[in-house]
N, C-alpha and C positions, 0 to 999 in steps of 0.2 A: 194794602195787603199785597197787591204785585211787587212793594218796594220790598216788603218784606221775602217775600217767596228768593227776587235775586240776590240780593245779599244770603239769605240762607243759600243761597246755589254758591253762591262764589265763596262764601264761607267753606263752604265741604270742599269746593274744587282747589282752594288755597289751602286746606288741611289735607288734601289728597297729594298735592304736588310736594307739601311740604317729606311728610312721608314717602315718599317715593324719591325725594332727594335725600332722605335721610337714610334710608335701606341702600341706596345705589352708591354713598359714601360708606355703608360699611362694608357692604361686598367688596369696592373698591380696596379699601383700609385690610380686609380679611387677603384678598390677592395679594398685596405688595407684603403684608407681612410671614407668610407660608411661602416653603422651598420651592421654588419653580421646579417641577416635572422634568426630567430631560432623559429622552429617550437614551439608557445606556448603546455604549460604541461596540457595537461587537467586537470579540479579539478575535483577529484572523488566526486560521489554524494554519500550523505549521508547514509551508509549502515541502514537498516529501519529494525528492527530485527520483523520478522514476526509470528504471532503464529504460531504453529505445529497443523494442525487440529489431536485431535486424534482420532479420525474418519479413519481417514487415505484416507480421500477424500483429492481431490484435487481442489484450487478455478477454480469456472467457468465463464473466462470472461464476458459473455454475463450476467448472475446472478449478479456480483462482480459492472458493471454497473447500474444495476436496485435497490439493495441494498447496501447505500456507505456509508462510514464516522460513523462507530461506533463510540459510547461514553460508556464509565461505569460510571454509576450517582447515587448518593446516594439517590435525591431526583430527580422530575420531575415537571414543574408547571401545570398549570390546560388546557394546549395545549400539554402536552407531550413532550412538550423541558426539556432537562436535565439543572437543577440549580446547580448542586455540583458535577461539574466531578472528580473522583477517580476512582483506580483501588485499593484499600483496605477497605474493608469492617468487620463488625463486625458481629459477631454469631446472628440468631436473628434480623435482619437490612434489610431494603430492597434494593434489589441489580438490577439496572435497565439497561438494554443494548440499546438505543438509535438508532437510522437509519436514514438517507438521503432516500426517495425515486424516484427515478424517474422512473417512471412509462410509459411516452411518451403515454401517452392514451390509456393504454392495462389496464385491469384489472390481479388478478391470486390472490396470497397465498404468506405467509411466515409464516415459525417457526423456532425457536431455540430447538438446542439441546444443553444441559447444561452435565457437567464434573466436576467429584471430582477426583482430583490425576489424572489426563489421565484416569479416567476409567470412563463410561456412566452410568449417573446418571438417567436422565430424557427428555424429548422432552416437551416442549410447545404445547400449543394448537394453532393450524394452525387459522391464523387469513388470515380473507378474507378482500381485498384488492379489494371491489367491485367499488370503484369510483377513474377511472381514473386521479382525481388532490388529490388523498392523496401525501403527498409529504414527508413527515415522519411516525416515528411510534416507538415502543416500546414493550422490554420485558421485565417481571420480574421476580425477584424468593428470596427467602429467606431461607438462609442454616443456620441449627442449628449446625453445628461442621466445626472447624477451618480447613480448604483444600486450596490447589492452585486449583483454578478452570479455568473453558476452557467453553465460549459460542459459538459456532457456526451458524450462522443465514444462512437461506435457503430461496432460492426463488423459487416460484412451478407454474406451470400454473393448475395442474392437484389439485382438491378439498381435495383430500386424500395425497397430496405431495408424490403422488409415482414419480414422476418425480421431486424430489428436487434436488438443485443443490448448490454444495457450494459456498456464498456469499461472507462472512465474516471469520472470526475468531477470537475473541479477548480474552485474558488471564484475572485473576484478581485473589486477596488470599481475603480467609476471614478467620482472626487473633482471636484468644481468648486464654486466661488460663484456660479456663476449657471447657470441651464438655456437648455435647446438657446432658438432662437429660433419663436417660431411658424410652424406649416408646417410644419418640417425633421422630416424621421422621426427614431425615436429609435435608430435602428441602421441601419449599413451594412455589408456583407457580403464576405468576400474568400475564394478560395480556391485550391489550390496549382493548378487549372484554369481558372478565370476571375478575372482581376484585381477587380472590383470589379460588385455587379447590385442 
C-alpha cells in the first residue's frame, strides 16, 4: 500500500511537470509568434531657432500671451494687416513689425525697442491700447544704413512702460551697397499713432 501511495505521488508529480512543460511551451510558442511591442520613437519637434533679445531680458510668459505672432512686412493695408511678409529690407524702406493682440478685456501699453548689430538703437513711442477688442497692431521704423537688426515688442500696464515686459523678439537685415548719406539719422520711426517723429 505505501508502494502504491508513491507511485500515485509520482504519477501526479510526472503529470504535474508534464503540464507545466506543456503550458510553458505554449506561452513560449504564443511569444515568438505575436509582434514584439516596441515602444514608438518619439519625433522630435521642430527645433524653432529663437531671437536673442539683446536686451538681455528675458520673454515673459504672461506678456508673450498678450502680444503674439509677430510679422516683418514691408508694406501694411489700410487695417494694419501686413501684405508683404519679409524679413529683408532695403535702406530707406519701411520696415513694419506686425502683432496678434489678445487683450481678454484689460486695456494697458505696448512698444518696441529697435537694434542695429545687437546694439540699442531706439525705443518706440508707447502706444496705448485703450480699447479692450483691439486685436492687432503695429510698428514701424526706417533705417537709412544696411545692419542686422533686432525688434523687441513690450507689453506694459503702467502709461510710462516702467513695468515692460518682454513679448516678442524678432530679427530682420536691412541690405544695401552704399550707406545712408551724411547727416541723415540712421532710423526713422512710425507708429500705429503717429505717422512718422
Amino acid at each position: 500500500m505505501i508502494i502504491a501511495i508513491v507511485v500515485a505521488l509520482l504519477l501526479i508529480a510526472c503529470v504535474g511537470v508534464a503540464v507545466l512543460a506543456v503550458q510553458s511551451q505554449k506561452n513560449n510558442t504564443q511569444g515568438n509568434s505575436s509582434t514584439p511591442t516596441v515602444a514608438p520613437t518619439p519625433t522630435p519637434s521642430p527645433q524653432v531657432t529663437q531671437a536673442t533679445a539683446p536686451s538681455g531680458s528675458s520673454i515673459v510668459p504672461s506678456a508673450a500671451a498678450i502680444i503674439t505672432n509677430p510679422k516683418m512686412a514691408s508694406s501694411i493695408d489700410k487695417n494694419y494687416y501686413p501684405t508683404n511678409l519679409t524679413n529683408t529690407f532695403g535702406i530707406h524702406k519701411d520696415i513694419y513689425v506686425t502683432y496678434k493682440l489678445n487683450l481678454n478685456g484689460q486695456a494697458g501699453y505696448a512698444t518696441a525697442k529697435w537694434y542695429d548689430d545687437g546694439k540699442y538703437a531706439f525705443t518706440s513711442k508707447i502706444l496705448t491700447l485703450n480699447d479692450p477688442t483691439f486685436d492687432h497692431g503695429y510698428f514701424a521704423a526706417t533705417y537709412n544704413i544696411a545692419t542686422t537688426g533686432t525688434v523687441e515688442l513690450y507689453w506694459c500696464t503702467k502709461s510710462d512702460c516702467s513695468d515692460a515686459q518682454l513679448a516678442d523678439v524678432v530679427n530682420f537685415a536691412v541690405t544695401s551697397t552704399s550707406n545712408s548719406p551724411m547727416g541723415q539719422p540712421a532710423v526713422a520711426m512710425l507708429d500705429m499713432n503717429n505717422k512718422e517723429w
